[in-house]
N, C-alpha and C positions, 0 to 999 in steps of 0.2 A: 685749764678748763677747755679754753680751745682746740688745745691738743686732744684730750679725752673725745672730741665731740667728733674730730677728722675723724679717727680711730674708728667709730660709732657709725660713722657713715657709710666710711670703707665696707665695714663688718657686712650691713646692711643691704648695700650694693652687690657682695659678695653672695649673701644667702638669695638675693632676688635672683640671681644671675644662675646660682643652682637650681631652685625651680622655678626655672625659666626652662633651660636645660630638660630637667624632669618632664617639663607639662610637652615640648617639643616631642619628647622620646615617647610619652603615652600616646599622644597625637599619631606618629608615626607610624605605633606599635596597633593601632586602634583606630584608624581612620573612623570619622563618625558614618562615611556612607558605607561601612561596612558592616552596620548595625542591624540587629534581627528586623525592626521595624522595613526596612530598604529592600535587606536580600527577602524577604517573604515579597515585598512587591515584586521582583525582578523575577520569582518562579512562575509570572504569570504566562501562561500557556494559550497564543491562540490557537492550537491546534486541538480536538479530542480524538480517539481512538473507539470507533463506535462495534468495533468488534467483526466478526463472520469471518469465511474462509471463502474465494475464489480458485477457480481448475480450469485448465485449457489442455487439450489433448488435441492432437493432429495427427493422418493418418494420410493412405495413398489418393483418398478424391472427398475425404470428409473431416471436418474439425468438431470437436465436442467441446462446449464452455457451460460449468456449473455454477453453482455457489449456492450459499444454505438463505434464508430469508430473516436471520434475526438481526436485530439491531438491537446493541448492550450500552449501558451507559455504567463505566468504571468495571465492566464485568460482572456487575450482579445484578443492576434495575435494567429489565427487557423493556426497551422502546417501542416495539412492535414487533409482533411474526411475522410482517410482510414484507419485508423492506426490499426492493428494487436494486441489485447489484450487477445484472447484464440488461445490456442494452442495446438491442438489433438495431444498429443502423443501415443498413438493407442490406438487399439481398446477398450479399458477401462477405459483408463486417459487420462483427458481433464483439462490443468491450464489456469487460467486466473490471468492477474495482472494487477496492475495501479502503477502509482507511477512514479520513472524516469524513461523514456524508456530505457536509457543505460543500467541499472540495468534489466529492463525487459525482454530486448533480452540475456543478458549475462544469465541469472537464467535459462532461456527457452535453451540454448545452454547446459550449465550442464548438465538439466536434461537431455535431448536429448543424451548426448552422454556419460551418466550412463545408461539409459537404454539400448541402441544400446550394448555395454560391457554386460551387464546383457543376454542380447539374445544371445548374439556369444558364455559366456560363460555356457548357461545354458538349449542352444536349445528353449526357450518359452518366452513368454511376461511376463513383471514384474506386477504381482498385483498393485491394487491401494491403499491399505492397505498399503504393503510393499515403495510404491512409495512416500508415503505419510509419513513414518519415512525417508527417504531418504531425501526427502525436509527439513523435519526439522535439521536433522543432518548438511546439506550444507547451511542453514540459521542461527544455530548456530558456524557452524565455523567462519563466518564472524561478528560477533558479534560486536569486535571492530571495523569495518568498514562495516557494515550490507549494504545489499542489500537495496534501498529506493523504498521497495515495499511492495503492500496488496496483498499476494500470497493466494487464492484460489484453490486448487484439489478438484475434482470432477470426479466420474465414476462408474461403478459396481462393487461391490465388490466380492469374490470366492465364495457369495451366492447367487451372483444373485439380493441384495439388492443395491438401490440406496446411494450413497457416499458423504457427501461432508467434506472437512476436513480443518477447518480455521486459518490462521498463523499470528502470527505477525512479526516485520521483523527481529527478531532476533528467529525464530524457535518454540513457542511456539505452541503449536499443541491442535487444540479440534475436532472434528468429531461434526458436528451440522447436521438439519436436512434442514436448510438453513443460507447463510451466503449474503453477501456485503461487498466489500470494493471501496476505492477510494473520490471523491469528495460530490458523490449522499448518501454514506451510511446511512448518517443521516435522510433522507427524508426516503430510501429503506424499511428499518430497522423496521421503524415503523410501514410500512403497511405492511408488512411479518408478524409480530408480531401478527397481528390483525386480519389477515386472513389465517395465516398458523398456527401460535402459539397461537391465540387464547389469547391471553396474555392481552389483553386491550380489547377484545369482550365482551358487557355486555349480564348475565345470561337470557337465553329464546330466544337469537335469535339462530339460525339454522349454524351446524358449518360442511358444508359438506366434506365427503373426498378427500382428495388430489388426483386426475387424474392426467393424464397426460395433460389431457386437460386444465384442471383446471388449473395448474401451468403454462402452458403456457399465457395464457389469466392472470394470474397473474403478469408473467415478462413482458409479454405487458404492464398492467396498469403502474404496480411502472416506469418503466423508460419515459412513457410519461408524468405521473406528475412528474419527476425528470426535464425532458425536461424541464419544462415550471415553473420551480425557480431555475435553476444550470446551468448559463451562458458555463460552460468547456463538458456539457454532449449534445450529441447531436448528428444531421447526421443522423445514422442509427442505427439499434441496429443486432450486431451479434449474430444468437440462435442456438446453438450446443444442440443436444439433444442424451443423450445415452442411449439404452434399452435392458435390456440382451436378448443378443441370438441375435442382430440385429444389423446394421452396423450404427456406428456414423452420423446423421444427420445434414446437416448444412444449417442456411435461414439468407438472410437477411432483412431487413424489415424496412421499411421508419420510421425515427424518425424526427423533426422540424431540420431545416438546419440555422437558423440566429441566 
């Protein structure tokens, strides 16, 4: 009877010991934090994406910075026509951004009140050269928690030449001789390329100089063929123009509204 009863135990001990084994290997196989309840927490997003397309264009004593006025939420509820995406910090530097607007009025507030600092301590306006390492430096402090913007500067530079200087969002700096960011850039980009860089223009056709005129009439095209395949761009398009020796220009101008 004794015997029978070892036997009985052993058995027991054995089956516990298989799933034991088992519930280990489901555990393993199935962590519980990797449960739908968790990962739906863990997609949460501080960042949104409020839509619009920014343009910078530079030329021999002038810079041209546009951008459309709408603000989208997910691409189909319009937040408003108006919305504020360049931002004349005087008379030489002009940003423009896209991205979440949180992040685009805060970035625009910084810079604003570095350069205000810069003037009280310096007597004069801060260059756009000098402006334009400054943005990168305050884009790479936040690195780990980067600003969610396509930050464009734009202005004259202390020779009188046109500026534009392109960022990503963690500070990365180039001086191009035109730039885009935002939803449109994909569309912009191309036909800049083609008629300003020349870059996909085939040999023997006529590749005239950059005016001022010219460039304008340029930022007109791209953002109306932007208009009409980029559902979040649209309204109106705002055109700041800066020309040395002359005060900052600003237009607005009928872009498609549906």
């Amino acid at each position: 009877m004794a015997s029978f009863t070892g036997i009985t135990a052993v058995a027991n001990a054995t089956t516990d010991m298989a799933n034991f084994k088992k519930a280990m290997k489901d555990v393993a196989a199935h962590p519980e934090w990797l449960s739908s309840r968790h990962i739906e927490r863990q997609r949460w997003n501080p960042y949104s994406m409020e839509g619009g397309s920014t343009c910078a264009i530079s030329g021999e004593n002038f810079a041209i910075v546009a951008s459309d006025t709408r603000m989208t939420q997910n691409d189909i509820n319009i937040l408003t026509r108006d919305a504020e995406k360049i931002h004349v910090l005087n008379d030489s530097i002009i940003l423009t951004t896209s991205g979440f607007y949180g992040d685009v009025i805060q970035l625009k507030k910084v810079l604003q009140s570095r350069l205000h600092k810069y003037r009280f301590d310096y007597r004069s306006d801060m260059s756009v050269d000098l402006c334009a390492e400054l943005l990168s430096r305050n884009l790479y402090y936040r690195r780990f928690f980067p600003y969610y913007t396509g930050a464009i500067l734009a202005g004259i530079d202390e020779h009188g030449k046109g500026a534009v200087f392109s960022y990503d969002p963690i500070g990365c700096i180039e001086r191009l001789g035109y730039s885009a960011s935002g939803a449109a850039e994909p569309m912009i980009i191309p036909f800049l390329d083609c008629q300003i860089g020349h870059v996909t223009l085939a040999e023997g056709y006529e590749r005239p100089q950059l005016t001022l005129e010219r460039a304008i009439s340029l930022m007109k095209d791209s953002f109306r063929g932007a208009a009409e395949r980029e559902i979040s761009t649209g309204d109106k398009i705002h055109l700041v123009i800066a020309e040395a020796g002359k005060p900052v220009v600003q237009k607005f101008l009928p872009l498609r509204e549906d």
